[in-house]
Every structure is written in structure tokens, then in C-alpha cells.
N, C-alpha and C positions, 0 to 999 in steps of 0.2 A: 343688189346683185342677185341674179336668177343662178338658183343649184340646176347645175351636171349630172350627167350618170355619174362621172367618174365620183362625186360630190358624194352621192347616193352610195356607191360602192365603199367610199371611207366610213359612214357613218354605218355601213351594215359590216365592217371590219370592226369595228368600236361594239357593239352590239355582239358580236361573237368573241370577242377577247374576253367585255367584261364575263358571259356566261361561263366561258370556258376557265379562266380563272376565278369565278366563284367554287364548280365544281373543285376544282384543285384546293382553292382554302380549304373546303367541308369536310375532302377526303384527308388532309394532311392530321399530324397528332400536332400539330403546331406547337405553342409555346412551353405544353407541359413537356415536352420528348427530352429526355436524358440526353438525345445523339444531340450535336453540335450542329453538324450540317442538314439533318432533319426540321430544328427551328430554325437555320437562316433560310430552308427551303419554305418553310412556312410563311415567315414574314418577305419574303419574292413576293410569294402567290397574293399576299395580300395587300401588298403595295400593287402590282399590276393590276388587282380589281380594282384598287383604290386612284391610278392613273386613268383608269377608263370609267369609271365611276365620275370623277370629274370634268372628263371630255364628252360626256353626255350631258352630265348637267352646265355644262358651258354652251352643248348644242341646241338644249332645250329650252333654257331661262335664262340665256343673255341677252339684255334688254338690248342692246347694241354690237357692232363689232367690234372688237377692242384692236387688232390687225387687217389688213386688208385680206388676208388669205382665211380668214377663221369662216367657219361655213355653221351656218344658225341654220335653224327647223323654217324660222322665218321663207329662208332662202329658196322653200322648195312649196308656201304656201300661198294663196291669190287672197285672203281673208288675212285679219290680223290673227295671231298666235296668241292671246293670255292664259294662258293653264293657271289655275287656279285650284288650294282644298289642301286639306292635310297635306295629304303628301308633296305637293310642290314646296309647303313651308320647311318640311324636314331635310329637302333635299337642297333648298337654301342654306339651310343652316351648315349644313355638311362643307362647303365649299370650304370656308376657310377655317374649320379643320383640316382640312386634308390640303390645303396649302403650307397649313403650319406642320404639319408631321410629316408631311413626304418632299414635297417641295423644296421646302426653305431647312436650312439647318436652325432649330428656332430653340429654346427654352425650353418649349411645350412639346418640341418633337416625341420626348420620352416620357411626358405623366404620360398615365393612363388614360384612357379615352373607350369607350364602349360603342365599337363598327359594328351597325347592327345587319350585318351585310344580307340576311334574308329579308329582314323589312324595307332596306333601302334597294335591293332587287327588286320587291314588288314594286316597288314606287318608281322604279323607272321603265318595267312592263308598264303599267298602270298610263303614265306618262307618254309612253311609244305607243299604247292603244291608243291614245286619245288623239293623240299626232298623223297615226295611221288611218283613223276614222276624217280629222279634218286634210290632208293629203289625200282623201279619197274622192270627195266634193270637188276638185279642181282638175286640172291637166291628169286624164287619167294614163298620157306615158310617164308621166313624173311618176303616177302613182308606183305603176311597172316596175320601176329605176328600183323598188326599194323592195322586192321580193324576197331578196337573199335575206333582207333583215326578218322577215316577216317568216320565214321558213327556219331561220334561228330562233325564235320566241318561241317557234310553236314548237321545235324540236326540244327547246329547253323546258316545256311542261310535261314532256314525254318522259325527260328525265328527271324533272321534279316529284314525280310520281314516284319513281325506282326510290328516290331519298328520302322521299315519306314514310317511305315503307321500313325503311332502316332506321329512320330518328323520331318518328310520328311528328315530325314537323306539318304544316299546314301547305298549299298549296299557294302561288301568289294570285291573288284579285284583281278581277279588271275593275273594282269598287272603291 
């Protein structure tokens, strides 16, 4: 199945949700806060990164379509797709975490689990450069189609910077 704009437009919505709900995680007091509705606000924000966090890594590394409507990175490349490297094994492995804690009402929904949401952020810039770079090689109005996503990444190192500066956290790698 050949990706749409309209295709393109969903996956640069996915791409701006996960960042915008990162920010929110970062800024929230999350699970230490006394107030009540301060942690369920916390754990929202971090289930919506964590919804979008999954619908990229189902966009990026699904070997197949599992529905006729699901739209792959495949779909919008003329070359095959393998990403491969660290990072793609991490963000495998994540999947079904995150089917078992948000997903499914499971056992495992409430141990503890460690969302390493800055390193898995990088890991799916890192992943969307690489996508971007081979989407670049092919139909350059497909390329086009995905500007909105590509003007989200870079606004989101604009304000990786402002966050740095508050937590000396590290900036994400296109490495």
C-alpha cells in the first residue's frame, strides 16, 4: 500500500503529541506530589507519551501490517526499510511493556518498570532521522508530505535546549 498526504499528516500528529506530552511528563511533580489530582495528571501525561511512543514504534518496526488501515514508514519508502543498532533493539523491547501496562489490564500493569522517556525520545528522533534521510532518496513530494513532522523535531531541540538548561540533562543524538 502506497502512503498519502493525509497518511503523512497522521504520522507528523503522532510525532507532535509524543513531544508535546513528553514536555508535560518533565514539567509535571509526578508521582512524588501530595495533591491527588496532580499524580493522576502525571500518570495521563505519561500514558499519552507512552500511546504515542507505541504508535511510532508500530510505524517504524512493524515488520508487516497487522490491519489493513495501519500505515508503516515502509508505505511511504521505494527501498526496503531495516533500521537497525542499539536503539531500534531498545525500542523493541518497549512494545510489550507498554502493552502490558497501558493496554491490557495485566498483573504487571503496576510493578514497577523504569520509562526511560529521554532515552527512548532520542531513540525515536534518531529513528525518524534515519527515515527522513531514506524518504529523502525517493518521491521527493512524499518527501514534502512530512514537513510538519520535520519542523516538530527541530522545534523540539529548540526546546530541548530551554530543558537542559533547568536539569543539565544531555540533548538527543542523531548517533
Amino acid at each position: 500500500m502506497k502512503g498519502t498526504r493525509e497518511d503523512a499528516g497522521a504520522y507528523a500528529y503522532e510525532v507532535e503529541m509524543l513531544l508535546a506530552s513528553l514536555n508535560l511528563t518533565l514539567e509535571s511533580p509526578g508521582e512524588g506530589s501530595t495533591n491527588a489530582s496532580e499524580r493522576a495528571a502525571a500518570n495521563a501525561y505519561l500514558e499519552s507519551y507512552l500511546v504515542h511512543v507505541r504508535n511510532l514504534i508500530e510505524f517504524f518496526l512493524s515488520p508487516a501490517r497487522t490491519r489493513d488501515d495501519d500505515i508503516l514508514a515502509s508505505d511511504f519508502l521505494e527501498s526496503a526499510w531495516t533500521p537497525s543498532g542499539e536503539h531500534v533493539d531498545r525500542l523493541r523491547g518497549l512494545v510489550d511493556e507498554i502493552h502490558k501496562r497501558l493496554s491490557h489490564l495485566t498483573r504487571r500493569r503496576h510493578v514497577d518498570f523504569e520509562y526511560e522517556v529521554l532515552r527512548t525520545t532520542a531513540d525515536l528522533v534518531r529513528l525518524n532521522n534515519d527515515f527522513q534521510r531514506q524518504l529523502s532518496t525517493g518521491d521527493p513530494s512524499a518527501a514534502d508530505w512530512f514537513r510538519r513532522s520535520i519542523n516538530a523535531v527541530e522545534a523540539f531541540r529548540g526546546d530541548w535546549l530551554i530543558h537542559m538548561v533547568r536539569t543539565t540533562s544531555g540533548p538527543p543524538s542523531d548517533t
